[in-house]
C-alpha positions in Angstrom: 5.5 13.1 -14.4 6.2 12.6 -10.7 5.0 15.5 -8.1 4.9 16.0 -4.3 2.1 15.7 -2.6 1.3 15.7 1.3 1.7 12.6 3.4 -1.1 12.7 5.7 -1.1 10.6 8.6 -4.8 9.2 8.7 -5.9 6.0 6.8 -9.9 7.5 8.2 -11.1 10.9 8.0 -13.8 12.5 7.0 -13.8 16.9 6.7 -17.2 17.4 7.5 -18.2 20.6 6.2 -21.7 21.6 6.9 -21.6 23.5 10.1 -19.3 26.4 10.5 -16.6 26.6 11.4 -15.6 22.9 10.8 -12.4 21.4 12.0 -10.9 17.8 11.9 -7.4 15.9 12.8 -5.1 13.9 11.1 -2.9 11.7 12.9 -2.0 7.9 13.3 -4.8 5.7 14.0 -4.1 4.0 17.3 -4.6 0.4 15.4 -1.2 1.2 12.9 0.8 2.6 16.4 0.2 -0.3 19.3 2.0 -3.1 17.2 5.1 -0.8 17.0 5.1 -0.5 20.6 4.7 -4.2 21.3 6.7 -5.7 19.1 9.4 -3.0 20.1 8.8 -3.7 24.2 8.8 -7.6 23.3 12.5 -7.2 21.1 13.7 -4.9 24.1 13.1 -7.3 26.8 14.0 -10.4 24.6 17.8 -8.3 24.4 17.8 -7.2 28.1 17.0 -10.8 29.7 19.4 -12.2 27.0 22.2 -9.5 28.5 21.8 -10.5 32.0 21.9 -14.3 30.9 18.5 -15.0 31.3 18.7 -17.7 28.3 21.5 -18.9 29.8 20.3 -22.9 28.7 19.7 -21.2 25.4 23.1 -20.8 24.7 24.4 -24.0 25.5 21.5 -25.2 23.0 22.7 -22.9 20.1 26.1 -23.7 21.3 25.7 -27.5 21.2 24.1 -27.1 17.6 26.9 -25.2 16.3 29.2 -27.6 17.7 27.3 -30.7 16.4 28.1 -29.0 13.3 31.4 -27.9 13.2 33.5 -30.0 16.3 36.5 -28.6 16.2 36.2 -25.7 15.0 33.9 -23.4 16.3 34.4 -20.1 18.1 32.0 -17.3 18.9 32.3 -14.6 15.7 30.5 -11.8 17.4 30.0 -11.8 21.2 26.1 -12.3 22.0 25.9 -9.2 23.7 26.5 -7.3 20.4 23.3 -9.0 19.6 21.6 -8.2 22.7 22.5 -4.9 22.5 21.4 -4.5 18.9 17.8 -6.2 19.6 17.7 -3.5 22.3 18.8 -0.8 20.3 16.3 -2.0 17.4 13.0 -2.2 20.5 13.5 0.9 21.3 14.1 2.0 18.1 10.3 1.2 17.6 8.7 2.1 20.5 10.0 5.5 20.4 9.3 5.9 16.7 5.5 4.5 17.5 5.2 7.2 19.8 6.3 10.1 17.8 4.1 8.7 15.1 1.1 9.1 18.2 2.6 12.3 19.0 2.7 14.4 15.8 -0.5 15.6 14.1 -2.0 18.1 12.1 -5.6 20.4 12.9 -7.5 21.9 10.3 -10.2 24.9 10.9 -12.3 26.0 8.0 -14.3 29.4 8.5 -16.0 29.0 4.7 -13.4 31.6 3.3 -10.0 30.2 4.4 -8.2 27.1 6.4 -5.8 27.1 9.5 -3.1 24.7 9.4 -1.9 23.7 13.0 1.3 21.3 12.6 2.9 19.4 15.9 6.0 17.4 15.3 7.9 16.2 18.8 11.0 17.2 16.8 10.2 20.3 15.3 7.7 22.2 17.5 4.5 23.6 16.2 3.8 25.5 13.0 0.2 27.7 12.0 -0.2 28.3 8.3 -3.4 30.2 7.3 -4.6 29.8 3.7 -7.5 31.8 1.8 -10.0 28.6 -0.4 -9.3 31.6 -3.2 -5.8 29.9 -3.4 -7.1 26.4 -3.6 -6.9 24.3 -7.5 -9.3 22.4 -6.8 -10.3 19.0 -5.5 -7.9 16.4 -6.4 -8.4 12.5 -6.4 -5.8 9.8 -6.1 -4.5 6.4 -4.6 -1.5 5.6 -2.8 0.0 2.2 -1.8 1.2 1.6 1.5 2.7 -1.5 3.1 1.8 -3.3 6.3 4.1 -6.0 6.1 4.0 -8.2 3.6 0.8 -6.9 2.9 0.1 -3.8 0.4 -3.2 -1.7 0.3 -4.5 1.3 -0.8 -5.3 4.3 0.4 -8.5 6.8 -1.4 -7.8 10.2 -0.6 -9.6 13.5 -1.6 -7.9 16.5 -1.1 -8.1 20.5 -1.4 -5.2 20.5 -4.0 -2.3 23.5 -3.3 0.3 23.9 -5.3 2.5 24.4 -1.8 1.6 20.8 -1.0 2.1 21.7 2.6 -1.2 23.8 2.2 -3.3 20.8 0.6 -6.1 19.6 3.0 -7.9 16.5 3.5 -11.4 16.1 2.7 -11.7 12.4 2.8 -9.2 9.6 3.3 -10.3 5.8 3.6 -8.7 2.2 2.8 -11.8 1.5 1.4 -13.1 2.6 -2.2 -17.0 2.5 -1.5 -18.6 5.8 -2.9 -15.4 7.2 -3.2 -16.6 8.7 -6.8 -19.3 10.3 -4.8 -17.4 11.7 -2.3 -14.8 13.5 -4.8 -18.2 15.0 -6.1 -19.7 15.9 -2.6 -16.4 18.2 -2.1 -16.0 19.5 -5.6 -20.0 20.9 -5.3 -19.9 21.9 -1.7 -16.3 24.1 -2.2 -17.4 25.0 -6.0 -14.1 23.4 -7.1 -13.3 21.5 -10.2 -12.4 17.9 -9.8 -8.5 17.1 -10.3 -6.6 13.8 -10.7 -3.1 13.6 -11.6 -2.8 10.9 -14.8 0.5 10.0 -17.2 -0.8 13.3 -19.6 -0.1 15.8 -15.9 -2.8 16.8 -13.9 -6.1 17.0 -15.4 -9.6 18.9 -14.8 -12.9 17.1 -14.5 -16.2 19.3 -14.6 -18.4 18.1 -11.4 -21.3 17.8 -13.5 -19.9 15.2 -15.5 -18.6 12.9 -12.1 -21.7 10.8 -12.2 -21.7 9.7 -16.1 -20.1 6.6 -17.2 -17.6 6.3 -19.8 -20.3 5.1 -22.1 -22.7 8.4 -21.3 -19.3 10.5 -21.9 -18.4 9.1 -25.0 -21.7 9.6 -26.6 -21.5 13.2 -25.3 -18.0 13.3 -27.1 -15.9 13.7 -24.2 -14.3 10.3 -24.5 -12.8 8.8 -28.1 -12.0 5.5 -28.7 -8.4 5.9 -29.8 -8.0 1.8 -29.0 -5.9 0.2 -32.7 -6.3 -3.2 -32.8 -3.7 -3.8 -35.0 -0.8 -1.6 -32.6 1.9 -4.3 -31.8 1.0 -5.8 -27.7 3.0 -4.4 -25.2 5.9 -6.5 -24.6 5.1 -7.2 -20.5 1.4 -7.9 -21.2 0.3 -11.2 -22.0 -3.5 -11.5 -23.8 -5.6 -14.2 -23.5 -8.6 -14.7 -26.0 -11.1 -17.0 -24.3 -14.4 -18.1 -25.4 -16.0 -15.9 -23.7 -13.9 -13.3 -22.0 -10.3 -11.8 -22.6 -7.7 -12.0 -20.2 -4.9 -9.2 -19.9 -2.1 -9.8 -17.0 1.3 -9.3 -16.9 3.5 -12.4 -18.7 6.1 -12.3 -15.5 7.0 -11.2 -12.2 8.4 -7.7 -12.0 10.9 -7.1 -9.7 11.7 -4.3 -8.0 13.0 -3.9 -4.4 10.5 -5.5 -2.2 10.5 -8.2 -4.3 14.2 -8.7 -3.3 13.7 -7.6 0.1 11.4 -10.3 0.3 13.2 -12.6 -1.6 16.1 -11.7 1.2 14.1 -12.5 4.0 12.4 -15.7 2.3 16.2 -17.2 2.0 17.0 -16.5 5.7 13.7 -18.5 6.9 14.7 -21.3 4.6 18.1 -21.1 5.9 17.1 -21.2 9.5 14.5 -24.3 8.7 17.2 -26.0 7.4 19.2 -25.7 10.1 16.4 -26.6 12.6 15.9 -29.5 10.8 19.6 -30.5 10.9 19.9 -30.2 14.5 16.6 -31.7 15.6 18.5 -34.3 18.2 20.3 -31.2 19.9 17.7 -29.3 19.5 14.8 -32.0 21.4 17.9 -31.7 24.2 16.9 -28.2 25.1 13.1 -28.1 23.8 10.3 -30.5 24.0 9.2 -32.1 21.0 5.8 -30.2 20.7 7.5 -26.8 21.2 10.0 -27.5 18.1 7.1 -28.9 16.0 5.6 -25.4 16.6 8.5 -23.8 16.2 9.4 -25.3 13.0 5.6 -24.9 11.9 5.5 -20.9 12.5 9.0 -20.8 10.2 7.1 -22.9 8.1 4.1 -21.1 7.5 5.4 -18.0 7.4 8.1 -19.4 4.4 4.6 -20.4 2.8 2.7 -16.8 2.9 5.7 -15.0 2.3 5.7 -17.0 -1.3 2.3 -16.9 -2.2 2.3 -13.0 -2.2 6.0 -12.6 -3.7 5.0 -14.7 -6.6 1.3 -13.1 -6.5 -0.1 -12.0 -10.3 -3.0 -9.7 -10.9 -5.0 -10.4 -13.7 -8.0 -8.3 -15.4 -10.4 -10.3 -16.8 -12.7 -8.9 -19.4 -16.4 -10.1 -20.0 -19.8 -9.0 -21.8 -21.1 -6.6 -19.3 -18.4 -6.6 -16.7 -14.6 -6.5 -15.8 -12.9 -8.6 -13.0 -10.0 -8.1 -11.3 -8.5 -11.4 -9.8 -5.2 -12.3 -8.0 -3.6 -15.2 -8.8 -1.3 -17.1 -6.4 1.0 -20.2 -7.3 -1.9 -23.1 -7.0 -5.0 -20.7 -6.6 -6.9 -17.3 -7.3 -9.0 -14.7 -5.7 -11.5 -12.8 -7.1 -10.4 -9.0 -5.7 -13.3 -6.9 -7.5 -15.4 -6.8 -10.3 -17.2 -3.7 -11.7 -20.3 -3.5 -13.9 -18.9 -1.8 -17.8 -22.4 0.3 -17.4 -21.4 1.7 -13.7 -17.3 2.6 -15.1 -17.0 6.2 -14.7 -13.5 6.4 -15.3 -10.7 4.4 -16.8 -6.8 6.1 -16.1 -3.4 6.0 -15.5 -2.7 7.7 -12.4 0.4 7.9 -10.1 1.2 7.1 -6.9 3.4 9.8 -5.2 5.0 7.9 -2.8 6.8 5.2 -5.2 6.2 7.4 -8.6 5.1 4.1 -10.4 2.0 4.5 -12.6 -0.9 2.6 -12.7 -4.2 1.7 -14.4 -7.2 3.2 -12.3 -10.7 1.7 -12.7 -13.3 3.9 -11.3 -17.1 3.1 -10.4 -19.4 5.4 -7.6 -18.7 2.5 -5.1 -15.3 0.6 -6.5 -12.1 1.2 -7.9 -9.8 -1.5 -9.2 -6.2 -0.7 -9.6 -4.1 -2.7 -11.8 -0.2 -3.0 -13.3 1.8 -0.5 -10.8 4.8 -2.4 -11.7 4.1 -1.9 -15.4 5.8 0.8 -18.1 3.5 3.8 -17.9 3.6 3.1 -22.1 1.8 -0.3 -21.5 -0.3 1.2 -18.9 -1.7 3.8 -21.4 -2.3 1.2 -24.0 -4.2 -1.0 -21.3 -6.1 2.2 -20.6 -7.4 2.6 -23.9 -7.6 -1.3 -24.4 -9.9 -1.0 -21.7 -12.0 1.8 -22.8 -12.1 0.6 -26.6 -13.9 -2.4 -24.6 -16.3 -0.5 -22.3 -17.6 1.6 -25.1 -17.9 -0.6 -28.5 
């Protein structure tokens, strides 16, 4: 079940509620807006010296090489100013994006009865909603992704829940899932809300009072059952591993999807443009010295290296006695990401993220959360999910 929910700006706020009337901000973090602008300022000015032939001895060195190539028959396909003009175009494509990014925000006033909403937008002007807590669900929990690069992290929010999701407001939003579980109780108990989280069975209702009890306290109390059937058929994308003395659950290949192939994409042109480095090293020591191409070659290099590590990256939960581990495993090493006591698991589901609508396994503890398969079927999520609690509880 996908649903809409509000894309807040912040990766680090924290609603502080005990004095009246409280009011915080959510906008862009100056840290996620500075290497817009300077990467945008660097591809602008790389375009407009380009234009007015400042790399003048660069052309006849990309000339040359395409020459050595191809004698007698090469000719220009596209005139380099179309690509001077497009690296402009593209700078300030990202400078001014950076800055509406800095410029648009939103303000939010609680009184202890209701919230104003202040929205600014550069493109839209400014907008004041004013919503009664009486009109409020409750206080929701859940994870997005986001992407900084080739890099993906999460994001732990806790939010007043609205069914207008233009009305939800941030409690607490962090990168980090340290007493996150305490948090979600914090808010629930200070605005006398039940705790929400959307999972694959819709969105579901948590009682405050039972927030700090692990799954092994809640089963005894009745609230959890071990529905785990050891003889169901295994998922066809998970592969098990029965060691001596743990169990190993991770997927048995690379899912795909499109940042895979974007990055795949990307991989192919860095290879490509090695290889045409490498072909062209004589024309190329012409124009450069022979330490600035080694460092050249080493940056493409590298970069072809990291970009295929985390393409081909696996996760993998490993199960022990008293705990469960989450580790990543590259294509010649692994990482351990987190582990998490089986006494100090409060939660164990399958949540979704809103932004991508891919489901995935939660793992919850006061101070962690591990978050595993959000490539996998959400059918082969829920079995993990009771896999998983089957093994917490026995």
């Amino acid at each position: 079940m996908n649903y809409k929910a509000a894309d807040y700006f912040s990766h680090d706020l924290e609603f502080k509620l005990d004095k009246l009337p409280a009011k915080v901000s959510d906008r862009t973090n100056w840290k996620f807006i500075v290497p817009g602008i300077f990467f945008g300022a660097i591809m602008f000015l790389i375009g407009l010296y380009e234009m007015l032939n400042g790399f003048q001895n660069g052309h006849a060195a990309f000339d040359n090489a395409a020459f050595a190539l191809a004698p007698s028959t090469y000719k220009p396909f596209v005139s380099p100013v179309f690509f001077d003009s497009v690296f402009m175009i593209f700078g300030l494509g990202m400078i001014v994006a950076s800055l509406i990014s800095l410029a648009r925000y939103r303000k939010y006033v609680f009184d202890g009865k209701s919230f104003t909403i202040g929205y600014r937008n550069p493109c839209e002007g400014k907008t004041i909603l004013k919503e009664s807590l009486k009109n409020y669900l409750g206080v929701r929990f859940r994870i997005e992704f986001f992407q900084i690069g080739f890099i993906s992290k999460n994001k732990y929010i806790i939010e007043l829940y609205h069914k207008d999701f233009n009305k939800s407001i941030p409690l607490y939003i962090s990168t980090s899932p340290k007493d996150i579980r305490r948090r979600w109780e914090y808010y629930a108990g200070k605005l006398k809300m039940p705790a929400l989280i959307n999972t694959e069975e819709g969105l579901i209702s948590r009682d405050v009072k039972n927030l700090n009890k692990s799954v092994r306290d809640l089963a005894v109390l009745g609230y959890i059952v071990d529905e785990f059937d050891s003889y169901e058929e295994l998922p066809a994308t998970i592969a098990y591993v029965r060691k001596r003395d743990k169990i190993i659950l991770k997927a048995n290949k690379i899912i795909w999807d499109g940042y895979n192939i974007l990055a795949a994409f990307l991989l192919f042109i860095m290879l490509w443009v090695l290889v045409i480095l490498l072909a062209n090293l004589p024309t190329l020591h012409e124009n450069l010295s022979i330490a600035s191409s080694c460092v050249l070659g080493g940056i493409i290099l590298i970069a072809i290296i990291v970009a295929g590590l985390i393409m081909f990256r696996k996760e993998k939960l490993v199960i022990k006695k008293h705990k469960i581990v989450n580790t990543h495993k590259y294509l010649i090493f692994s990482s351990k990401h987190c582990e998490i006591e089986k006494n100090d698991i409060e939660a164990v589901e399958v949540t979704e993220n809103p932004v991508t609508g891919r489901y995935f396994v939660s793992i919850i503890s006061d101070d962690k959360t591990i978050t595993f398969g959000s490539k996998m079927p959400i059918n082969d999520l829920t079995w993990i999910k009771r896999f998983l609690i089957h093994e917490i509880i026995k």
